[in-house]
DOVEX-8326 format. One record per residue: residue number from 0; x, y, z of N, C-alpha, C in turn. Coordinates in nm, 4 decimals. Atoms other than C-alpha are relative to their C-alpha. Layout:
pos,nu,nv,nw,cau,cav,caw,cu,cv,cw
NUM,X,Y,Z,X,Y,Z,X,Y,Z;
...
This chain:
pos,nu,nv,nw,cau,cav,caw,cu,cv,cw
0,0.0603,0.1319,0.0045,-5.2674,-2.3453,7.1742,0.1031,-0.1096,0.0197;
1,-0.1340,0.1217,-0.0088,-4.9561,-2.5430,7.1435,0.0485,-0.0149,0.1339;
2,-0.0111,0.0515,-0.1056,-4.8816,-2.4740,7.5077,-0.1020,-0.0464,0.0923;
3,0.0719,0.0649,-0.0425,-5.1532,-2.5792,7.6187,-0.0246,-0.1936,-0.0035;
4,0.0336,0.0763,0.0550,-5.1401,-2.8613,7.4618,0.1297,-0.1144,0.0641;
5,-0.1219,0.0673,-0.0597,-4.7900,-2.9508,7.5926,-0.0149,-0.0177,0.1783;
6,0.0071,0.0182,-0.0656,-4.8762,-2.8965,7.8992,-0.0913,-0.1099,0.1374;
7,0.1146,0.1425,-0.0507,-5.1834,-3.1528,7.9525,0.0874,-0.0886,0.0033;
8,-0.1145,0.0966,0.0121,-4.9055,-3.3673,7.8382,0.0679,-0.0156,0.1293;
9,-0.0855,0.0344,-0.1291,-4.6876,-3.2777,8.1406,-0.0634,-0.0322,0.0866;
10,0.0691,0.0568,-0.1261,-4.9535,-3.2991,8.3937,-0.0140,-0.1611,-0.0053;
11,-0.0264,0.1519,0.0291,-4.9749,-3.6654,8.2629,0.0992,-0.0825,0.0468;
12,-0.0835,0.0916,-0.0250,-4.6608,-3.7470,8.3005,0.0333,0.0078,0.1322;
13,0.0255,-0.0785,-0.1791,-4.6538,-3.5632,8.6456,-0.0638,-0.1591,0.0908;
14,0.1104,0.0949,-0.0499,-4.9400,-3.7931,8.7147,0.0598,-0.1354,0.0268;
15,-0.1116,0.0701,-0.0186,-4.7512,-4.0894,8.6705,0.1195,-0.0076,0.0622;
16,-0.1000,-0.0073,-0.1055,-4.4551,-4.0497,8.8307,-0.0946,0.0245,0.1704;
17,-0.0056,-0.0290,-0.1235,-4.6415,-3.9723,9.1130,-0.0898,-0.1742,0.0251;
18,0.0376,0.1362,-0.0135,-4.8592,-4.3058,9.1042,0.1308,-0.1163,0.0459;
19,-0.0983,0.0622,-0.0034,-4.5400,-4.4559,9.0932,0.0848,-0.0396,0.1406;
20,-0.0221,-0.0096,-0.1122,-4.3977,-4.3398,9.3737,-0.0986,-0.0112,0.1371;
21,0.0794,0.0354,-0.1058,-4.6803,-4.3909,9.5948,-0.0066,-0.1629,0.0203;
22,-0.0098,0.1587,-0.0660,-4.6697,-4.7771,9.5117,0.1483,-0.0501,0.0355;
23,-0.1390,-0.0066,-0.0546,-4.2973,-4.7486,9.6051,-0.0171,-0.0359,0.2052;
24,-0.0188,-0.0148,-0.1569,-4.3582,-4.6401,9.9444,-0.1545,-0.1171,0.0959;
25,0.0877,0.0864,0.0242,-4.6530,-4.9184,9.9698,0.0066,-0.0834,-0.0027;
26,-0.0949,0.0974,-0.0660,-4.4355,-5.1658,9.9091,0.0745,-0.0307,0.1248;
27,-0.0649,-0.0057,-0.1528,-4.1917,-5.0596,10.1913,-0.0874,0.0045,0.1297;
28,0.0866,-0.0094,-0.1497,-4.4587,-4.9842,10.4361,-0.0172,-0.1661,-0.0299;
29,0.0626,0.1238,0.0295,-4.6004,-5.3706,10.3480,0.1061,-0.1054,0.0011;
30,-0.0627,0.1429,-0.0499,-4.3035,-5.5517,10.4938,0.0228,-0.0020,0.1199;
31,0.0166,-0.0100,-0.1972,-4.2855,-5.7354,10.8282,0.1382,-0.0131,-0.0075;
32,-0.1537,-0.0583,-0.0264,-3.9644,-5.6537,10.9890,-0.0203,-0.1467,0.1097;
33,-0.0155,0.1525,-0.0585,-4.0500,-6.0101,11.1517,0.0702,-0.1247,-0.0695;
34,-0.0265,0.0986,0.1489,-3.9653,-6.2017,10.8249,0.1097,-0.0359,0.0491;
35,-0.1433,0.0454,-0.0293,-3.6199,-6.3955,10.8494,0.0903,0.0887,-0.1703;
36,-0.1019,-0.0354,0.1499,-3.3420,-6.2472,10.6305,0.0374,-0.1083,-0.0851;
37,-0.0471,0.1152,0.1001,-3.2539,-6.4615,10.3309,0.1721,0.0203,0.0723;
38,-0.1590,0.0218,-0.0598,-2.9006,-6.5862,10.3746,0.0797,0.0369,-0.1269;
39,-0.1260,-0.0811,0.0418,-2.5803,-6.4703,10.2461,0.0462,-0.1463,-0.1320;
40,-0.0358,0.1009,0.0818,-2.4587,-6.6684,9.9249,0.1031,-0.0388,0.0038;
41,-0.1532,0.0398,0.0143,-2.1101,-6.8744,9.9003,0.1213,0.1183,-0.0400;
42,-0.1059,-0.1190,0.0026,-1.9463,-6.5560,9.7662,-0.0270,0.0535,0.1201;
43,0.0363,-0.1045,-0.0682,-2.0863,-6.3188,9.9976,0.0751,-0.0700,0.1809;
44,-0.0868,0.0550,-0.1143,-1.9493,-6.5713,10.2864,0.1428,-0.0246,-0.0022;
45,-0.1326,0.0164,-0.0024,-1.6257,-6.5911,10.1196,0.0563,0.1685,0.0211;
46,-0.0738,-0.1498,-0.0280,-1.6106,-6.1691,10.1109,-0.0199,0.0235,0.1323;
47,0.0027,-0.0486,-0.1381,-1.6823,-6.1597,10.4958,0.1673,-0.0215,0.0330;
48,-0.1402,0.0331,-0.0146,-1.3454,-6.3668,10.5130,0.1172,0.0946,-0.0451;
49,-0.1081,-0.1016,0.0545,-1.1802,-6.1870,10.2388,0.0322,0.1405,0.0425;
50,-0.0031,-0.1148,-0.0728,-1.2520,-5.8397,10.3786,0.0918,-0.0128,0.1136;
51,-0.0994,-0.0465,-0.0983,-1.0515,-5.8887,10.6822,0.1350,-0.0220,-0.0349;
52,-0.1001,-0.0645,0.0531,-0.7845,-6.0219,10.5099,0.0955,0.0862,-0.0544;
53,-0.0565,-0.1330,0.0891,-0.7480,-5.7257,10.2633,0.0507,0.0580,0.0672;
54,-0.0484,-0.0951,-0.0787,-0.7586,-5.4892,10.5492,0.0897,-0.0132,0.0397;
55,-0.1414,0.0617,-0.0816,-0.4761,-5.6387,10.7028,0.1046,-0.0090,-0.0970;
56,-0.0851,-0.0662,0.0320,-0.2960,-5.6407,10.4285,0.0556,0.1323,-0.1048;
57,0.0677,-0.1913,0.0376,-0.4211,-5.2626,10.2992,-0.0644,0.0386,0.0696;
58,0.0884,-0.0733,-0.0904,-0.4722,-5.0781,10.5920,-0.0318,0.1318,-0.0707;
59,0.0339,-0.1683,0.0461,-0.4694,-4.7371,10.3969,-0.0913,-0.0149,-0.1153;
60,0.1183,0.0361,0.1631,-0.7118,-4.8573,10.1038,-0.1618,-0.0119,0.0801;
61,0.1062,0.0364,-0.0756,-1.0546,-4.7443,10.2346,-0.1120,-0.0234,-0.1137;
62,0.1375,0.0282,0.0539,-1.2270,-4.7800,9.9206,-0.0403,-0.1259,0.0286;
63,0.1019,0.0842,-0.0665,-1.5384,-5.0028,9.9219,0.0407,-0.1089,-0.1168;
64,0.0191,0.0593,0.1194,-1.4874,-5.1001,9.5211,0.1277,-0.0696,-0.0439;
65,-0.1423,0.0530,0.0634,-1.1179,-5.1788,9.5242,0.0026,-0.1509,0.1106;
66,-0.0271,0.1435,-0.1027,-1.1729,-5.4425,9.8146,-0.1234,-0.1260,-0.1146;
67,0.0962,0.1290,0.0983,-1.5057,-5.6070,9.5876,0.0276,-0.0566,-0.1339;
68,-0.0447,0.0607,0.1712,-1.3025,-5.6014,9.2526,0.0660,-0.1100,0.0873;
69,-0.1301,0.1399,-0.0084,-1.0348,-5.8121,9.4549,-0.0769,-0.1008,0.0448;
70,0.0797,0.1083,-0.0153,-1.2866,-6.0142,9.5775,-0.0462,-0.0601,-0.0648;
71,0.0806,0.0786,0.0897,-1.4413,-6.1097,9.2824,0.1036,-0.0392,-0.1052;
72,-0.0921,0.0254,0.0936,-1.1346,-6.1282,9.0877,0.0696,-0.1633,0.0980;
73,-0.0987,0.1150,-0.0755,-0.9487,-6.3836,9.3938,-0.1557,-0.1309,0.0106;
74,0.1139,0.0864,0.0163,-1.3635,-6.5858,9.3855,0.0001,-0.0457,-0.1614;
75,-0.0305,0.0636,0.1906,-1.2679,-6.6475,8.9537,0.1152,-0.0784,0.0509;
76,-0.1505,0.1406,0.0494,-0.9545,-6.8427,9.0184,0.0037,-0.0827,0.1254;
77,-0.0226,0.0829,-0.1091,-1.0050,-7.0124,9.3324,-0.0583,-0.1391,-0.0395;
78,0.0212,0.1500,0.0506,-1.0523,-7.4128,9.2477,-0.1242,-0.0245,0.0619;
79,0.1861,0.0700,-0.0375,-1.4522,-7.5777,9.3134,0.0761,-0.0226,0.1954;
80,-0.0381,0.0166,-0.1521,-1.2069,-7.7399,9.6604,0.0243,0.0907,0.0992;
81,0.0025,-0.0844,-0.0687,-1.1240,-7.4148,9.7757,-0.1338,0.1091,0.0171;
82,0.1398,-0.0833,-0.0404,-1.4839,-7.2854,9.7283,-0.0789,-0.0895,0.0877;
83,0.0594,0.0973,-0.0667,-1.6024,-7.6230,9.9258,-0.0864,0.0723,0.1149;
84,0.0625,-0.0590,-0.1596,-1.6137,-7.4333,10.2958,-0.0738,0.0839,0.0228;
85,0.1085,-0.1440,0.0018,-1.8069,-7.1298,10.1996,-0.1165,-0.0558,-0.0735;
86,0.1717,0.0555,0.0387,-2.0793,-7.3380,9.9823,-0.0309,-0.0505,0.1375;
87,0.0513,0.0792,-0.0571,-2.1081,-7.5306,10.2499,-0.0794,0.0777,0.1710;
88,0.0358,-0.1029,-0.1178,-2.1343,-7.2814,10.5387,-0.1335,0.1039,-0.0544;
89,0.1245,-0.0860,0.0705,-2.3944,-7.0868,10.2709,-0.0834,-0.0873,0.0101;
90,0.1376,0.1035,-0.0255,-2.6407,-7.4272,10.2682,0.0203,0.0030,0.0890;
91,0.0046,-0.0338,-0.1386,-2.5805,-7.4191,10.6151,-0.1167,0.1149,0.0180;
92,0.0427,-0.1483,0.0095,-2.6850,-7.0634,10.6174,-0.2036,-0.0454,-0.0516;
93,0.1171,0.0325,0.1015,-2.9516,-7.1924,10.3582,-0.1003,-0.0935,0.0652;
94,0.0630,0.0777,-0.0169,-3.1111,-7.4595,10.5272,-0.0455,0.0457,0.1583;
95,0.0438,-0.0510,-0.1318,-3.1477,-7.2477,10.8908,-0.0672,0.0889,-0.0686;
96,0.1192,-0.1029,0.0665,-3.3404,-6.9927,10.7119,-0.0898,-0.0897,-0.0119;
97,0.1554,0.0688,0.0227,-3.5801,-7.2376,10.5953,-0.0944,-0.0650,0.0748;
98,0.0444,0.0396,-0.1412,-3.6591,-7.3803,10.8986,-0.0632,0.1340,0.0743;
99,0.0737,-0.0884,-0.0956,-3.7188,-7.0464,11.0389,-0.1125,0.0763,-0.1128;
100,0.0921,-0.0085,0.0518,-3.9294,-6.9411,10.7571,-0.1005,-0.1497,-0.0326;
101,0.0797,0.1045,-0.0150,-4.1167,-7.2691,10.7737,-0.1044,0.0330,0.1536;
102,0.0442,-0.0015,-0.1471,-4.2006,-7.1531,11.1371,-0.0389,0.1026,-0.0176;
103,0.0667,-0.1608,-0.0004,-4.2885,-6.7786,11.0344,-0.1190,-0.0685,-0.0930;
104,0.1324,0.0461,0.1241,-4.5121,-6.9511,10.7254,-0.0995,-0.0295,0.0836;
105,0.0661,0.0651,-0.1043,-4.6640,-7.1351,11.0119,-0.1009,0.1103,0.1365;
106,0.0738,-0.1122,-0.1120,-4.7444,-6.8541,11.2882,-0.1074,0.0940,-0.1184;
107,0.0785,-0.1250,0.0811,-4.8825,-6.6355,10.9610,-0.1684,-0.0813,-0.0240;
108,0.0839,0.1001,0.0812,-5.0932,-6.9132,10.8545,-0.1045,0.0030,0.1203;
109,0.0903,0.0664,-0.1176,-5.2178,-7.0006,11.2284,-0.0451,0.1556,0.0215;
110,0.0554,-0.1743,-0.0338,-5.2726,-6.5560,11.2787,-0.1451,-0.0226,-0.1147;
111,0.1151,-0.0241,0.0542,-5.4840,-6.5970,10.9642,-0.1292,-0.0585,0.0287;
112,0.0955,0.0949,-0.0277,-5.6875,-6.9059,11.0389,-0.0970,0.0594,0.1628;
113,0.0718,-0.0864,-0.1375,-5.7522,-6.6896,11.4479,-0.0490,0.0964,-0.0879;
114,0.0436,-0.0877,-0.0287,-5.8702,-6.4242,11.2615,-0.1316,-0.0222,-0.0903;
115,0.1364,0.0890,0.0856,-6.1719,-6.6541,11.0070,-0.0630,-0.0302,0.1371;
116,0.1135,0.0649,-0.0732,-6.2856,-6.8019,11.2978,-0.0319,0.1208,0.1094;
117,0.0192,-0.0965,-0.1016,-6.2801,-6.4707,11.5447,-0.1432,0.0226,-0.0941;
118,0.1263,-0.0672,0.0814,-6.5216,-6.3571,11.2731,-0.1042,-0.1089,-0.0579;
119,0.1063,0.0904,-0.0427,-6.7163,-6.6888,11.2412,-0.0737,-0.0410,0.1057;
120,0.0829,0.0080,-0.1184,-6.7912,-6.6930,11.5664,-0.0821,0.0905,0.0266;
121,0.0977,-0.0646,-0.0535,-6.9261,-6.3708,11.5926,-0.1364,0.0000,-0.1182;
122,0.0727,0.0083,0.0541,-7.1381,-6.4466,11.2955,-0.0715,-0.0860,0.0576;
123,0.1472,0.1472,-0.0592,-7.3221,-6.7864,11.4474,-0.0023,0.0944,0.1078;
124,0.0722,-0.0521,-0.1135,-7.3293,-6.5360,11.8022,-0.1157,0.0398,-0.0621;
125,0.1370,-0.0843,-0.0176,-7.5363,-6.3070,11.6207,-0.1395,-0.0919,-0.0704;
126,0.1383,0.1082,0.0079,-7.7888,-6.5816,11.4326,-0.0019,-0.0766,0.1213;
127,0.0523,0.0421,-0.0719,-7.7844,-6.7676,11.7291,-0.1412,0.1083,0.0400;
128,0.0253,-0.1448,-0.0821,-7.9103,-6.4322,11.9198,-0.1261,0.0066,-0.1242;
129,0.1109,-0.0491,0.1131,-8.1776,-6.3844,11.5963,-0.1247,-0.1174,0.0278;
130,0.0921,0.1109,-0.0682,-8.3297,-6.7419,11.6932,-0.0536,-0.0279,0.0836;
131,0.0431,-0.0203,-0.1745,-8.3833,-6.6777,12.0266,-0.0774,0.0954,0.0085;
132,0.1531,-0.0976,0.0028,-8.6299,-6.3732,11.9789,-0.0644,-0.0289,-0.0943;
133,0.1291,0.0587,0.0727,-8.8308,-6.5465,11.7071,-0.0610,-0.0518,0.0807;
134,0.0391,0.0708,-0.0643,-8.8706,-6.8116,11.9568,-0.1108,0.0470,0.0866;
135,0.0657,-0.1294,-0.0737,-8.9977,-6.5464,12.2100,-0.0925,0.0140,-0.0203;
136,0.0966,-0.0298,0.0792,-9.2037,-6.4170,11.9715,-0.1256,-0.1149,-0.0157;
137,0.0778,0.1093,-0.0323,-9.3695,-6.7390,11.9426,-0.1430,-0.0015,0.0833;
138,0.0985,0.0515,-0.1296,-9.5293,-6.7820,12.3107,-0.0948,0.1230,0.0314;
């Protein structure tokens, strides 16, 4: 009795996990690969820089984690003036994204609004079309 008992249990949890993973892959299917990428933040524009530095001067250092500690360690002591050019190149960054998602918001908006009236129209076709053989009917 007891395994039985454990085992309703597992199918449960079975059950779950698998719900889970189905709205996983549900999500991923359910994005447009049209969307604009968000932009890169003031760090993330200062580690494009920093990265080539490093390499250059650690060509034999291929880890990934010893180049992002130094990056985040040389982004703590650098002064607000020396972070100026990379905020500013990130709102840069920041303010062309929004423009082009202003223009994707826009095409989604104008796809939805073609596809209310594709299907309002064929609703008044077919009452038109219903009024016209009463009429008929009529004479």
């Amino acid at each position: 009795m007891k395994g039985g008992k454990s085992k309703g249990k597992a199918d449960n949890k079975l059950g779950v996990k698998k719900s889970a993973a189905q709205t996983k892959k549900e999500k991923n299917a359910a994005k447009d690969p049209n969307k604009p990428k968000r932009p890169a933040s003031a760090f993330f524009v200062f580690m494009e820089d920093f990265r080539k530095q490093y390499k250059e001067k650690h060509p034999g250092n291929k880890s990934v984690a010893a180049v992002g500690k130094a990056g985040g360690d040389k982004w703590k002591h650098l002064t607000d003036a020396e972070k100026a050019p990379y905020i500013a190149k990130a709102e840069k960054r920041k303010a062309e994204y929004e423009k082009l998602m202003d223009a994707y918001n826009r095409k989604q908006a104008g796809e939805a609004e073609e596809d209310e009236e594709s299907d309002k129209s064929k609703s008044e076709v077919d009452e038109e079309d219903g009024s016209d053989e009463e009429e008929e009917d009529d004479d």
